[in-house]
mmCIF file of the N, C-alpha and C atoms, coordinates in Angstrom:
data_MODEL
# 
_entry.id   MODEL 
# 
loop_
_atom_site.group_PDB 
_atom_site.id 
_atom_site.type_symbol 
_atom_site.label_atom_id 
_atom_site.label_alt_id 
_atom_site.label_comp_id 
_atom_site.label_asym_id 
_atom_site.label_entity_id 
_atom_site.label_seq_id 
_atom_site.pdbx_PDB_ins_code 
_atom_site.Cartn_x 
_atom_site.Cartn_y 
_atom_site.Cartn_z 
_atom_site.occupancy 
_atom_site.B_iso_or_equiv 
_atom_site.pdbx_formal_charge 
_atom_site.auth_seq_id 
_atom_site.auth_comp_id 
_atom_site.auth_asym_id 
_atom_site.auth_atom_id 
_atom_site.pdbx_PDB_model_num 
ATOM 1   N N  . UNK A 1 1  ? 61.763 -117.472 73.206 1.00 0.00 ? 1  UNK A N  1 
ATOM 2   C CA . UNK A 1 1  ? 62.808 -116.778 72.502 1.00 0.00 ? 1  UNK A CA 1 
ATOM 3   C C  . UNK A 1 1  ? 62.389 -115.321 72.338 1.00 0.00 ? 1  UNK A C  1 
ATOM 4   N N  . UNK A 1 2  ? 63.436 -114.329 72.607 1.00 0.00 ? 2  UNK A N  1 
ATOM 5   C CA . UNK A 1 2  ? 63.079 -113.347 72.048 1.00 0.00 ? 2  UNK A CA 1 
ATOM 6   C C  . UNK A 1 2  ? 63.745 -112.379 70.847 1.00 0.00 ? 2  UNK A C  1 
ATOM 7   N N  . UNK A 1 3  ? 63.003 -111.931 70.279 1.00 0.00 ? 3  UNK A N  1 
ATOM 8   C CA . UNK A 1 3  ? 63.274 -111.210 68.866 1.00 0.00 ? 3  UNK A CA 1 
ATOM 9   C C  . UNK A 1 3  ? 63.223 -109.793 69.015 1.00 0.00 ? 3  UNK A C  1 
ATOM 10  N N  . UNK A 1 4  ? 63.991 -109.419 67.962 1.00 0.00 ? 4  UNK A N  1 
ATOM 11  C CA . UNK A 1 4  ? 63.942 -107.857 67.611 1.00 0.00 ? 4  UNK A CA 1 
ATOM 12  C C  . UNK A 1 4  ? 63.550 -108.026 66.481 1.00 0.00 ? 4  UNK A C  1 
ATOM 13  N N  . UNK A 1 5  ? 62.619 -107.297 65.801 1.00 0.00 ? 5  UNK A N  1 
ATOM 14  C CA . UNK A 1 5  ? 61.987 -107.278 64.734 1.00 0.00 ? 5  UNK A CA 1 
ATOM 15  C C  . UNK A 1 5  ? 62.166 -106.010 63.625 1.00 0.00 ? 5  UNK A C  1 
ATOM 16  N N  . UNK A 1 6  ? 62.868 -106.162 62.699 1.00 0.00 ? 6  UNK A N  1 
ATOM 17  C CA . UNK A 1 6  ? 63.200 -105.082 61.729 1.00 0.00 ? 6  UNK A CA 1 
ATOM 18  C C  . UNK A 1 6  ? 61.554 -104.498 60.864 1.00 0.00 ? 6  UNK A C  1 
ATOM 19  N N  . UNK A 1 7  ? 62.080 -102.712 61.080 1.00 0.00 ? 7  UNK A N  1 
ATOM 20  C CA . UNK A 1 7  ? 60.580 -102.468 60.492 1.00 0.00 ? 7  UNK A CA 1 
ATOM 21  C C  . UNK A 1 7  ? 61.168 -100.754 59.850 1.00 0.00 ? 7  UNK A C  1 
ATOM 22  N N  . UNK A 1 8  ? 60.648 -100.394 59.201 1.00 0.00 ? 8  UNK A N  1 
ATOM 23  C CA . UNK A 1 8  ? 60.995 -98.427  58.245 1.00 0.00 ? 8  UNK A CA 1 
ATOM 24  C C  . UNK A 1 8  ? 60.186 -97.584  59.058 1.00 0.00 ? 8  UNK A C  1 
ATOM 25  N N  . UNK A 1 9  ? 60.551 -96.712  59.714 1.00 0.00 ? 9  UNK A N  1 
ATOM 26  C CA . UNK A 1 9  ? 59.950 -95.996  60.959 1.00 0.00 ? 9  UNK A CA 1 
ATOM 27  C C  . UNK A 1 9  ? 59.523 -94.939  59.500 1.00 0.00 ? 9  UNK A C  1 
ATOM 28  N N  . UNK A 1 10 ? 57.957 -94.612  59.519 1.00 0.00 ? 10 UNK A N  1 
ATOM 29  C CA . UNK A 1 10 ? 57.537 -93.408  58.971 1.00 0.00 ? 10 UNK A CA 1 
ATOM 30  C C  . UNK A 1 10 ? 56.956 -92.310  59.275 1.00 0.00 ? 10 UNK A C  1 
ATOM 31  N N  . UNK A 1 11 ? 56.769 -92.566  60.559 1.00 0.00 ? 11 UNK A N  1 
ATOM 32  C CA . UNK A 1 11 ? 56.836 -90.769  61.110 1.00 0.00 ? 11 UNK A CA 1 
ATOM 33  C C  . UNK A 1 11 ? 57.446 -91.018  62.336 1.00 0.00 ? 11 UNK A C  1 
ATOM 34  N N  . UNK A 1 12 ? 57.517 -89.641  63.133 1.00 0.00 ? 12 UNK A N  1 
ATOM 35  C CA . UNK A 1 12 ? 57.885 -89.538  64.310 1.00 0.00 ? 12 UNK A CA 1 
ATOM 36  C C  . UNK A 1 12 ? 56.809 -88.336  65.251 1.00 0.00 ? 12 UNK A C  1 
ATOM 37  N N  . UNK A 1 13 ? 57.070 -88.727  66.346 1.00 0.00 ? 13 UNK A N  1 
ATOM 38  C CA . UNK A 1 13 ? 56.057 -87.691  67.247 1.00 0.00 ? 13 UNK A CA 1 
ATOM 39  C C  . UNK A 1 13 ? 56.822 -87.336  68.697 1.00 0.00 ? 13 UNK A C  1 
ATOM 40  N N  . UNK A 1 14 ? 57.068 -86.176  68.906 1.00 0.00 ? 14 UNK A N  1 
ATOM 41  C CA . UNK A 1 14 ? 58.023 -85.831  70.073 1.00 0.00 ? 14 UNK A CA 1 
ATOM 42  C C  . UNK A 1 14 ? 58.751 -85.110  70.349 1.00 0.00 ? 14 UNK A C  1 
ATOM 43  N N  . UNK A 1 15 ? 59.324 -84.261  70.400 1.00 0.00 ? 15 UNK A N  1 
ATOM 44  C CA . UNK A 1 15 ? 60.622 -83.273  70.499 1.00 0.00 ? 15 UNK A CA 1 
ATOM 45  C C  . UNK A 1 15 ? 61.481 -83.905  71.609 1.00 0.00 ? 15 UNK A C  1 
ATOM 46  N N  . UNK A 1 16 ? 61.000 -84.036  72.720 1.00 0.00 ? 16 UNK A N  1 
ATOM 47  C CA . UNK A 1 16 ? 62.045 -84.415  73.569 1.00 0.00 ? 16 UNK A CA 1 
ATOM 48  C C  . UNK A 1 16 ? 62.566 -86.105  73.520 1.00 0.00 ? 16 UNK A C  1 
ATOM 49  N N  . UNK A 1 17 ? 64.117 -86.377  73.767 1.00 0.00 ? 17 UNK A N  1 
ATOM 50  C CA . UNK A 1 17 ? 64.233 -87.718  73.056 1.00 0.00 ? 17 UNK A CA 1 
ATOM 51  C C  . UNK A 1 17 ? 63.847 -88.663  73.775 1.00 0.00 ? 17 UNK A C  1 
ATOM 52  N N  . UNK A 1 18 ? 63.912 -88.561  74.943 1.00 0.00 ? 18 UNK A N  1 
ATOM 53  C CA . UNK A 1 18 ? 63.430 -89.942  76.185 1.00 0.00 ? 18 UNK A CA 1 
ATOM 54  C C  . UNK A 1 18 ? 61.742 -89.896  75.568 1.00 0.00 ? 18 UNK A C  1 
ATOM 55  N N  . UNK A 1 19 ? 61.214 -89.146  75.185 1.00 0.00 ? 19 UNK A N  1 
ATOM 56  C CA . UNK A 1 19 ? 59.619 -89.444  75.192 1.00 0.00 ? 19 UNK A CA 1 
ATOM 57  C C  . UNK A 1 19 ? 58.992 -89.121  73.635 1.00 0.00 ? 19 UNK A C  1 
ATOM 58  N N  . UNK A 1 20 ? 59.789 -89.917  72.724 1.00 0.00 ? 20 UNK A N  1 
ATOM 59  C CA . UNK A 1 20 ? 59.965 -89.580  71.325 1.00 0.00 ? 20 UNK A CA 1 
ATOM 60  C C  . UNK A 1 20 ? 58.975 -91.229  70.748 1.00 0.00 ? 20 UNK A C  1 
ATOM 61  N N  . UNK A 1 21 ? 58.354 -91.061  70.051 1.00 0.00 ? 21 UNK A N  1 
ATOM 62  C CA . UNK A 1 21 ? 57.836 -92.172  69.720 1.00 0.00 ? 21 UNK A CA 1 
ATOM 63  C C  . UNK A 1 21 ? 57.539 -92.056  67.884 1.00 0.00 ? 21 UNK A C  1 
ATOM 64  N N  . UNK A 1 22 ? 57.468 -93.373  67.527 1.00 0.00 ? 22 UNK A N  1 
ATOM 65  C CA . UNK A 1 22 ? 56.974 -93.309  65.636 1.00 0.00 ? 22 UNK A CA 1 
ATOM 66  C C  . UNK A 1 22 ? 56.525 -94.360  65.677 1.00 0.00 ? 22 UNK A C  1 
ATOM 67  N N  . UNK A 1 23 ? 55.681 -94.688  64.393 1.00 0.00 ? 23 UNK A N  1 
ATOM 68  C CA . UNK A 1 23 ? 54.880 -95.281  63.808 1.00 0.00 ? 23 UNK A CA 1 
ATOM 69  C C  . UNK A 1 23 ? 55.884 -96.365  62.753 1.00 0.00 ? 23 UNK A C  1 
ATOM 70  N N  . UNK A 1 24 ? 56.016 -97.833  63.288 1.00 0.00 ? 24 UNK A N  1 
ATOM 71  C CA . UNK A 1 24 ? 57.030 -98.149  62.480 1.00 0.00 ? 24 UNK A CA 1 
ATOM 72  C C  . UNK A 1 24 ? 56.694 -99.257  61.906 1.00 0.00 ? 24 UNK A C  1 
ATOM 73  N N  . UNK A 1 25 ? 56.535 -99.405  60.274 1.00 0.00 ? 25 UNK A N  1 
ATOM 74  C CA . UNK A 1 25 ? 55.907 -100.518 59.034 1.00 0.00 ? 25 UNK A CA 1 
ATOM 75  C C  . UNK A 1 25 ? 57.171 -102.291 59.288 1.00 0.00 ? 25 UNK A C  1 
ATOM 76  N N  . UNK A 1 26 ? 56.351 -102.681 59.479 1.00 0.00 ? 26 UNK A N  1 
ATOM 77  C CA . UNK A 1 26 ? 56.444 -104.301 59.437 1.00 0.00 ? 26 UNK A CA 1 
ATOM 78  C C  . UNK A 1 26 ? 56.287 -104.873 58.211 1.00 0.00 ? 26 UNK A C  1 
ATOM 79  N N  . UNK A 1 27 ? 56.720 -104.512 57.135 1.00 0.00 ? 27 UNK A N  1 
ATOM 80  C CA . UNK A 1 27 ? 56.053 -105.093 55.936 1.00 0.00 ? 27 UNK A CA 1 
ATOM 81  C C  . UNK A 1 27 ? 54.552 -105.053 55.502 1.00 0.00 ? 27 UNK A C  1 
ATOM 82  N N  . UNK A 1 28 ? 53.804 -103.750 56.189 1.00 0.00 ? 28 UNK A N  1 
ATOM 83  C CA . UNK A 1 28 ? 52.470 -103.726 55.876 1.00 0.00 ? 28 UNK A CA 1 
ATOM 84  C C  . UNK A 1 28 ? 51.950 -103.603 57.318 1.00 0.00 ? 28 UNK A C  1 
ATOM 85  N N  . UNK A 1 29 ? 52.264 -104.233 58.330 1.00 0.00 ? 29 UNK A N  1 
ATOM 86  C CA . UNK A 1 29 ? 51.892 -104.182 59.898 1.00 0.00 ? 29 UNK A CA 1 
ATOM 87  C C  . UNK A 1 29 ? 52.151 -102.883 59.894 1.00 0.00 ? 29 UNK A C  1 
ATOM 88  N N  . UNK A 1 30 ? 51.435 -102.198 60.727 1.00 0.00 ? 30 UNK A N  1 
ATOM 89  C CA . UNK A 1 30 ? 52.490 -100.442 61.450 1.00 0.00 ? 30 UNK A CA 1 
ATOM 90  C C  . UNK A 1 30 ? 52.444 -100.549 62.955 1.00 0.00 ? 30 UNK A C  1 
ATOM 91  N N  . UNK A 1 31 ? 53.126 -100.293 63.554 1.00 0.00 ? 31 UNK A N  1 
ATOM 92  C CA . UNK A 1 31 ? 52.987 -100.744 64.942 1.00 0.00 ? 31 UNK A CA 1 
ATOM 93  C C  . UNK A 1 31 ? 53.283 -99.128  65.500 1.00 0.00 ? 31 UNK A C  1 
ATOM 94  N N  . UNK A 1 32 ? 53.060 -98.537  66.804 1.00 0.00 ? 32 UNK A N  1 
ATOM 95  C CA . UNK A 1 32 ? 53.706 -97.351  67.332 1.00 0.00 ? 32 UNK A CA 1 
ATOM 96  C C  . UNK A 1 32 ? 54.685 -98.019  68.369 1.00 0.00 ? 32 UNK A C  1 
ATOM 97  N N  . UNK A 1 33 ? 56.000 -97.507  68.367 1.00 0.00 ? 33 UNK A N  1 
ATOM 98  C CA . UNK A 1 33 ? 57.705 -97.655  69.348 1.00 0.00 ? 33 UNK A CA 1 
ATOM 99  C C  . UNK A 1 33 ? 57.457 -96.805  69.675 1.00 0.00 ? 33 UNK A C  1 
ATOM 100 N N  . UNK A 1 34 ? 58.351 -96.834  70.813 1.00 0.00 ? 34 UNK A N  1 
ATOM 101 C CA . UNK A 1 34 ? 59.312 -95.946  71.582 1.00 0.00 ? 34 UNK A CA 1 
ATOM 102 C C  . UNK A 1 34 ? 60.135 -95.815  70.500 1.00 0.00 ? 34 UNK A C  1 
ATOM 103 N N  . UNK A 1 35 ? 60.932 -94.567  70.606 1.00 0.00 ? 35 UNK A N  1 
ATOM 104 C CA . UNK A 1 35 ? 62.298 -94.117  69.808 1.00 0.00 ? 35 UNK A CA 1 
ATOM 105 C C  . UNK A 1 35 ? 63.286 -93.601  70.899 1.00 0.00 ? 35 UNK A C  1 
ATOM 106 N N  . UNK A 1 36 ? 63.167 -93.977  72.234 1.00 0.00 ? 36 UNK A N  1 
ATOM 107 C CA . UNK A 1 36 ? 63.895 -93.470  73.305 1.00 0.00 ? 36 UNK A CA 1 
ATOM 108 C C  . UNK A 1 36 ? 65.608 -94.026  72.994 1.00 0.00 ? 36 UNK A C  1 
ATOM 109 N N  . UNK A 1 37 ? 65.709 -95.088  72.939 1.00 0.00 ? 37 UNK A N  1 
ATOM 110 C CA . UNK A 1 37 ? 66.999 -95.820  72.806 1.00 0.00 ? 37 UNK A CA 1 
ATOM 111 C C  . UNK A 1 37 ? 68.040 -95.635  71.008 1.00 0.00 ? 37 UNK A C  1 
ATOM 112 N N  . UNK A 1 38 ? 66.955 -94.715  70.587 1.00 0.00 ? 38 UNK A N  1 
ATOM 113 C CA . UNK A 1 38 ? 67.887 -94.606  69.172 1.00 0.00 ? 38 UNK A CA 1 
ATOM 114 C C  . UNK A 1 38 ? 67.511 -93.231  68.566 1.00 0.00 ? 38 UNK A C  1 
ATOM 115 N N  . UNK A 1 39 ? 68.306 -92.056  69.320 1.00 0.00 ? 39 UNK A N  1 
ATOM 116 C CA . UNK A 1 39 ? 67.922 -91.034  69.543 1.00 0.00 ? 39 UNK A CA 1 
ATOM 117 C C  . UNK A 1 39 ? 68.389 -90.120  68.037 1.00 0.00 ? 39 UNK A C  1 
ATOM 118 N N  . UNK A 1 40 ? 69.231 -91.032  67.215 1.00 0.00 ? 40 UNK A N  1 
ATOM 119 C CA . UNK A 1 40 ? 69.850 -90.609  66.008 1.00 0.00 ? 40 UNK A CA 1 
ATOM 120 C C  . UNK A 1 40 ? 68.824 -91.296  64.610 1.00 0.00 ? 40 UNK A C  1 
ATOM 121 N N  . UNK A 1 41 ? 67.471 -91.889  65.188 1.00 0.00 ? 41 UNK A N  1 
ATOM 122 C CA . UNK A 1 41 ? 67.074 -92.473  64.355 1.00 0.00 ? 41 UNK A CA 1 
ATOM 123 C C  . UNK A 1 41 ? 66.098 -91.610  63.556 1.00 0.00 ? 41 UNK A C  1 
ATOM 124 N N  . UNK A 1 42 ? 66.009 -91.179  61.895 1.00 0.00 ? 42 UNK A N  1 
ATOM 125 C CA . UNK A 1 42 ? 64.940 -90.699  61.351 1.00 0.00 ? 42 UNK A CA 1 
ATOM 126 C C  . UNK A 1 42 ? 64.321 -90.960  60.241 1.00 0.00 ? 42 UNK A C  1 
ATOM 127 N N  . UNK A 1 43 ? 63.190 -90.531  60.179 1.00 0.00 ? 43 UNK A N  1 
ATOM 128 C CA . UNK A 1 43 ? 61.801 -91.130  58.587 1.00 0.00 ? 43 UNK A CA 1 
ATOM 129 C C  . UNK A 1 43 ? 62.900 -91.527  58.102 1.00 0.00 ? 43 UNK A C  1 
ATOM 130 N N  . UNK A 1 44 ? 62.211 -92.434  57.641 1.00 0.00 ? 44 UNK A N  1 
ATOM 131 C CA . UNK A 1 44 ? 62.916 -93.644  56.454 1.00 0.00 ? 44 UNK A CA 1 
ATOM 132 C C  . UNK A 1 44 ? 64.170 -94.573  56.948 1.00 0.00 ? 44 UNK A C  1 
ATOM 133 N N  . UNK A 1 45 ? 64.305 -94.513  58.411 1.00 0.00 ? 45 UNK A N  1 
ATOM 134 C CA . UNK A 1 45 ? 65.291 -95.183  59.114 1.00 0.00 ? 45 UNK A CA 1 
ATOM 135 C C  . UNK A 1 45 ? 65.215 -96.750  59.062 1.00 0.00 ? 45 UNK A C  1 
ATOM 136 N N  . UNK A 1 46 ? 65.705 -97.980  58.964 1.00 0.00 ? 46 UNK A N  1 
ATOM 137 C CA . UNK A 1 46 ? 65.020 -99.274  59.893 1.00 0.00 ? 46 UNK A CA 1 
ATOM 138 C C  . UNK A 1 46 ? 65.740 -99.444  60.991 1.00 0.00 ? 46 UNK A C  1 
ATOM 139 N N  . UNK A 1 47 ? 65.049 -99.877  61.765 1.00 0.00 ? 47 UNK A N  1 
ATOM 140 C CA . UNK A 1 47 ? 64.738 -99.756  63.215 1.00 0.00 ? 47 UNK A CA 1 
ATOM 141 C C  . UNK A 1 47 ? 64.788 -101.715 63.414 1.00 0.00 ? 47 UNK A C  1 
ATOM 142 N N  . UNK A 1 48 ? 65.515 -102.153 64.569 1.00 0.00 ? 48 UNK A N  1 
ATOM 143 C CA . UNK A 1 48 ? 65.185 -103.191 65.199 1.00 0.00 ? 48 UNK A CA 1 
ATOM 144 C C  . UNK A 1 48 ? 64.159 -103.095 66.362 1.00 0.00 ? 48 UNK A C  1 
ATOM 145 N N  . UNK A 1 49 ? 63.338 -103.969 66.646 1.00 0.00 ? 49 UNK A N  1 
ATOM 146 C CA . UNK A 1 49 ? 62.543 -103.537 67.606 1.00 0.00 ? 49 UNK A CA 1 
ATOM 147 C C  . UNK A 1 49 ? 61.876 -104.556 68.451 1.00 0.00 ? 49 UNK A C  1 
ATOM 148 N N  . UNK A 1 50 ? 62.533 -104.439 69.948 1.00 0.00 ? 50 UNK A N  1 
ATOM 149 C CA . UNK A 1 50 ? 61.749 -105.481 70.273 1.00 0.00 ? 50 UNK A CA 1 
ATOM 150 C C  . UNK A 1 50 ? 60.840 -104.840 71.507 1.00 0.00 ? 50 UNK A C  1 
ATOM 151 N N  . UNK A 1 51 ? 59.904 -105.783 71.570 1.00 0.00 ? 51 UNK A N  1 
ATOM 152 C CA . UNK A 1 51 ? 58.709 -105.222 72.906 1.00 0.00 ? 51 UNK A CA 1 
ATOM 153 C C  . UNK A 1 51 ? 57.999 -103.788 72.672 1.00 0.00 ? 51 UNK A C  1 
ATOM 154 N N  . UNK A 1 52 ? 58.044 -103.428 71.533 1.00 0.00 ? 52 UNK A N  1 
ATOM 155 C CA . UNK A 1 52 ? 57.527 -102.005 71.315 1.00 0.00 ? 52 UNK A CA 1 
ATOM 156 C C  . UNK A 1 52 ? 58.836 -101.028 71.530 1.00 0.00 ? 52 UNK A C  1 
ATOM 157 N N  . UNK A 1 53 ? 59.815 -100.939 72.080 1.00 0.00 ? 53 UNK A N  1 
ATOM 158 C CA . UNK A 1 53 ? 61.047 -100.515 71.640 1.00 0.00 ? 53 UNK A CA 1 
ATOM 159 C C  . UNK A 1 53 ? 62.046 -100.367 70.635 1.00 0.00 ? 53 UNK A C  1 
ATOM 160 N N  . UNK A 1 54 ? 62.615 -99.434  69.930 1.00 0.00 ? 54 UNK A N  1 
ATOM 161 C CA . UNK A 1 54 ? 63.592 -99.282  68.882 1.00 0.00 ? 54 UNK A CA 1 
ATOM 162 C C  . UNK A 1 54 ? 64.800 -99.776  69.322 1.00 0.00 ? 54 UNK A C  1 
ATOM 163 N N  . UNK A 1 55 ? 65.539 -100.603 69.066 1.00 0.00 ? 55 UNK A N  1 
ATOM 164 C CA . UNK A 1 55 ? 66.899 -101.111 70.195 1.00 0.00 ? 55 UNK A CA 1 
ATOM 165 C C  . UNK A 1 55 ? 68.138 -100.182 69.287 1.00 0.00 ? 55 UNK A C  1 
ATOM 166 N N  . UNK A 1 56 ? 68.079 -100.578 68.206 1.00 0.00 ? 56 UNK A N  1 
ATOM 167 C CA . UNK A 1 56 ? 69.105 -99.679  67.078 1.00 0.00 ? 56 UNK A CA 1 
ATOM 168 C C  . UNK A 1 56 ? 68.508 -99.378  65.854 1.00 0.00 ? 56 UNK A C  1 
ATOM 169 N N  . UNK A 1 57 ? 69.520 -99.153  64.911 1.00 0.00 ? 57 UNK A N  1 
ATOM 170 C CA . UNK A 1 57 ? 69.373 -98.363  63.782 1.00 0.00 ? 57 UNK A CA 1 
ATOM 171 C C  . UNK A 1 57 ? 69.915 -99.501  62.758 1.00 0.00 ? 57 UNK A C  1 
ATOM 172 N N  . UNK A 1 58 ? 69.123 -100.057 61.578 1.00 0.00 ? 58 UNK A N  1 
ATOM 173 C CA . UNK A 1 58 ? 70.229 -101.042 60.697 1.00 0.00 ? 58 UNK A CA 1 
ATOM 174 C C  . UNK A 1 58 ? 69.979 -100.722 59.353 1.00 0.00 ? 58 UNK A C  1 
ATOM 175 N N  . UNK A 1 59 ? 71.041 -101.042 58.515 1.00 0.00 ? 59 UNK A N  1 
ATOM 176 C CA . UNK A 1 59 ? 70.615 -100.393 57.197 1.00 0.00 ? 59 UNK A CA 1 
ATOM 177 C C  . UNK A 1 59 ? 69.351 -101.441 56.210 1.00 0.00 ? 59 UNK A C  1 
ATOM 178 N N  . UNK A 1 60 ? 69.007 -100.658 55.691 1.00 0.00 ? 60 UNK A N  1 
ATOM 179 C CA . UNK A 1 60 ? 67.952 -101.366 54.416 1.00 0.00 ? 60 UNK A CA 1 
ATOM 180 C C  . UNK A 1 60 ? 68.122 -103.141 54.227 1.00 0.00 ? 60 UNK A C  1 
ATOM 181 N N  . UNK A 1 61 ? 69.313 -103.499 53.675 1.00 0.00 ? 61 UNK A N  1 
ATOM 182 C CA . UNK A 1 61 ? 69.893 -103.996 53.201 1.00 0.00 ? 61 UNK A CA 1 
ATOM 183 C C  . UNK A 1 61 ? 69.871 -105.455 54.644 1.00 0.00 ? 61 UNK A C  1 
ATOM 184 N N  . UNK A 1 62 ? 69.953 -104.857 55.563 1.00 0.00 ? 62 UNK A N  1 
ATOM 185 C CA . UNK A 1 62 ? 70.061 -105.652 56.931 1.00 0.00 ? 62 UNK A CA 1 
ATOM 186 C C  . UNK A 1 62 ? 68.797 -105.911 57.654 1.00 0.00 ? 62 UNK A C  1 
ATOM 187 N N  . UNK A 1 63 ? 67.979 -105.313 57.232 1.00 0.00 ? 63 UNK A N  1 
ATOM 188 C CA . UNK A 1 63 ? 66.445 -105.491 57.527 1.00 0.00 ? 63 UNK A CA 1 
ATOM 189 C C  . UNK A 1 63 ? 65.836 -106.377 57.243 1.00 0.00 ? 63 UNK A C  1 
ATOM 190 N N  . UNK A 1 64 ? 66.076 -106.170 55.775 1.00 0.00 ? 64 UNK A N  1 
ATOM 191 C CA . UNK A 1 64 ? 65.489 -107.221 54.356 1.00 0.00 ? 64 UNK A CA 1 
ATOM 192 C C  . UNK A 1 64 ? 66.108 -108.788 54.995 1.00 0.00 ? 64 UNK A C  1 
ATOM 193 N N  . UNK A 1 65 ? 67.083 -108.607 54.960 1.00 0.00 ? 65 UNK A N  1 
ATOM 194 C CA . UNK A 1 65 ? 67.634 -110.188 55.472 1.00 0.00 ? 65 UNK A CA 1 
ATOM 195 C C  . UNK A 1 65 ? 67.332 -110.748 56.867 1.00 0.00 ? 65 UNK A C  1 
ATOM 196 N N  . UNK A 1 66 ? 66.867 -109.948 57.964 1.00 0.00 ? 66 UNK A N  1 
ATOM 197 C CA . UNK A 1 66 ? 66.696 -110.363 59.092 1.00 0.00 ? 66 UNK A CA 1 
ATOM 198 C C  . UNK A 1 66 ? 64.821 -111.129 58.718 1.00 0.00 ? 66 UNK A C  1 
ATOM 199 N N  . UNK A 1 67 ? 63.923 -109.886 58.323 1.00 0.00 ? 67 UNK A N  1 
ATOM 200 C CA . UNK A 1 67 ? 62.617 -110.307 58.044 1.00 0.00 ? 67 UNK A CA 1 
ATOM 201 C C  . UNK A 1 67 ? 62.683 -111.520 56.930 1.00 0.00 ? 67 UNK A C  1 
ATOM 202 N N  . UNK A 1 68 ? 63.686 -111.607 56.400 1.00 0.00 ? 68 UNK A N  1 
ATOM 203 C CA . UNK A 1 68 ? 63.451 -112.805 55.540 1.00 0.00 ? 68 UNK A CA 1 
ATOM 204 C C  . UNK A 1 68 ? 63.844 -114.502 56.252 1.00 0.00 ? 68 UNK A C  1 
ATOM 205 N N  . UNK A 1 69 ? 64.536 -113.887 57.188 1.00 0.00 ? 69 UNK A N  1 
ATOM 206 C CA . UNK A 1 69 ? 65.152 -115.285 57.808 1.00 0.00 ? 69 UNK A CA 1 
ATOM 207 C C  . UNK A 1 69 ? 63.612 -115.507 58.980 1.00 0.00 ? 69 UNK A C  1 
ATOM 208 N N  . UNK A 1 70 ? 63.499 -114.270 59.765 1.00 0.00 ? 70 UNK A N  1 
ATOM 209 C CA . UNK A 1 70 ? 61.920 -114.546 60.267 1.00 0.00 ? 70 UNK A CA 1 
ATOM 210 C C  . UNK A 1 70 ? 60.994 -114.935 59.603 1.00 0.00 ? 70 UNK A C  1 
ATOM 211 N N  . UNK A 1 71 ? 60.349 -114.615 58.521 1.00 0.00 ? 71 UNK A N  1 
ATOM 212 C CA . UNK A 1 71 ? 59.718 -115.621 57.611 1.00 0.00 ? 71 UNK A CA 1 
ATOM 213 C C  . UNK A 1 71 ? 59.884 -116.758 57.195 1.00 0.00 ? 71 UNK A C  1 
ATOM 214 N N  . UNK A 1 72 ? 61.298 -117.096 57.078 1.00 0.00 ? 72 UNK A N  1 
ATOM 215 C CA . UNK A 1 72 ? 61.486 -118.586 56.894 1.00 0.00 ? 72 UNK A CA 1 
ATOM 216 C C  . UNK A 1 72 ? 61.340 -119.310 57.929 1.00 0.00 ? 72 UNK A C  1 
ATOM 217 N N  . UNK A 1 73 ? 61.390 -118.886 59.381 1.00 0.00 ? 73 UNK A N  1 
ATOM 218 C CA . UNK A 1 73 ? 61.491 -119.819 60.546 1.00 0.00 ? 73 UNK A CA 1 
ATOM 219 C C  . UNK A 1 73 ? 59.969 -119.672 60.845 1.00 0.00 ? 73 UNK A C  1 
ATOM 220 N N  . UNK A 1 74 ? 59.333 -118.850 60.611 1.00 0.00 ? 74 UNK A N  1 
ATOM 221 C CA . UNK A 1 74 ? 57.785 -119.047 60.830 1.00 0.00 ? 74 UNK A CA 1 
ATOM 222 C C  . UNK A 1 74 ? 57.477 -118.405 62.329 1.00 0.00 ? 74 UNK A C  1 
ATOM 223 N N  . UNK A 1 75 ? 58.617 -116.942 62.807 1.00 0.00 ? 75 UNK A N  1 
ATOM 224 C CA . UNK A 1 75 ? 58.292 -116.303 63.253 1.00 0.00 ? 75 UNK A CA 1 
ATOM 225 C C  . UNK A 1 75 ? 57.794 -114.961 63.157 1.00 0.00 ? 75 UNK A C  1 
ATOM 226 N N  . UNK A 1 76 ? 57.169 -114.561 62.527 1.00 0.00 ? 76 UNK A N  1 
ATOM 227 C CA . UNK A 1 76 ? 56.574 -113.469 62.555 1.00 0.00 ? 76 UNK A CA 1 
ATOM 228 C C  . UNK A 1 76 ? 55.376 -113.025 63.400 1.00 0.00 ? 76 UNK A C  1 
ATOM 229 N N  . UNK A 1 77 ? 54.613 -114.445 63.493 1.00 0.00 ? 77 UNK A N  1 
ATOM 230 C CA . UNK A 1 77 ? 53.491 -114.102 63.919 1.00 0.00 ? 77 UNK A CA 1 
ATOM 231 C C  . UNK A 1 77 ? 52.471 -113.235 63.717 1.00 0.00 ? 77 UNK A C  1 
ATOM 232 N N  . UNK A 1 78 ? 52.152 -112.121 64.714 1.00 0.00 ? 78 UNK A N  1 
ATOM 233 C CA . UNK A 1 78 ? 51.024 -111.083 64.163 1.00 0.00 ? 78 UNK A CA 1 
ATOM 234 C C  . UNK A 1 78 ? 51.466 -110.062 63.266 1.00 0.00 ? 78 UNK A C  1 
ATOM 235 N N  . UNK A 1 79 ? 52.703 -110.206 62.621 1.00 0.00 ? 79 UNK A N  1 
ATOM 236 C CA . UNK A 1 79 ? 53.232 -109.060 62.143 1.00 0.00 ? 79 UNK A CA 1 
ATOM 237 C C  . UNK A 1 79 ? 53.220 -109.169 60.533 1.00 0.00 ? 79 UNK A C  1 
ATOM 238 N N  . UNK A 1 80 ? 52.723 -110.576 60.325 1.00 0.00 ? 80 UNK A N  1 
ATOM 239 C CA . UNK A 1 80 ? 52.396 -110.895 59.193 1.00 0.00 ? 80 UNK A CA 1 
ATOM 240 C C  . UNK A 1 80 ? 50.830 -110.140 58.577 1.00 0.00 ? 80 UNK A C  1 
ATOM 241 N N  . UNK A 1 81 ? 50.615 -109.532 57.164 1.00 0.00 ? 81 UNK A N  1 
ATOM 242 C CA . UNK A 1 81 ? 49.977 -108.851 57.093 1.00 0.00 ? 81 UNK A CA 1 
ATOM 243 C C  . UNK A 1 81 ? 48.486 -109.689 56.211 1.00 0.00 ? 81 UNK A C  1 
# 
């Protein structure tokens, strides 16, 4: 199966957008994305993310509920802190 994983992007590094990358919190995990595919995304954004990619942009509110339903199914895996 594959997942997109909701996470609060807290920095960014890049000017140009195809080669734009941030540092994005998993509930305590920080992982570094791509930010190529969500070129409107900034600090304090959440971010879906799968494979090290940003796929979109979702609000707070939509994050919280996605990571909570991944925790209940007992996918998180390494992203657990």
């Amino acid at each position: 199966m594959c997942l997109a994983v909701p996470g609060k992007l807290t920095s960014m590094d890049g000017d140009e957008p195809m080669f734009r990358t941030g540092i994005v919190d998993f509930g305590g995990v920080r992982r570094e994305v791509s930010l190529a595919c969500v070129p409107e995304a900034e600090l304090g954004d959440y971010v879906l993310v799968h494979v090290g990619l940003a796929i979109s942009v979702i609000d707070e509110a939509e994050a919280r509920r996605v990571f909570e339903y991944l925790a209940e199914m007992d996918e998180l895996g390494e992203l657990q802190p």
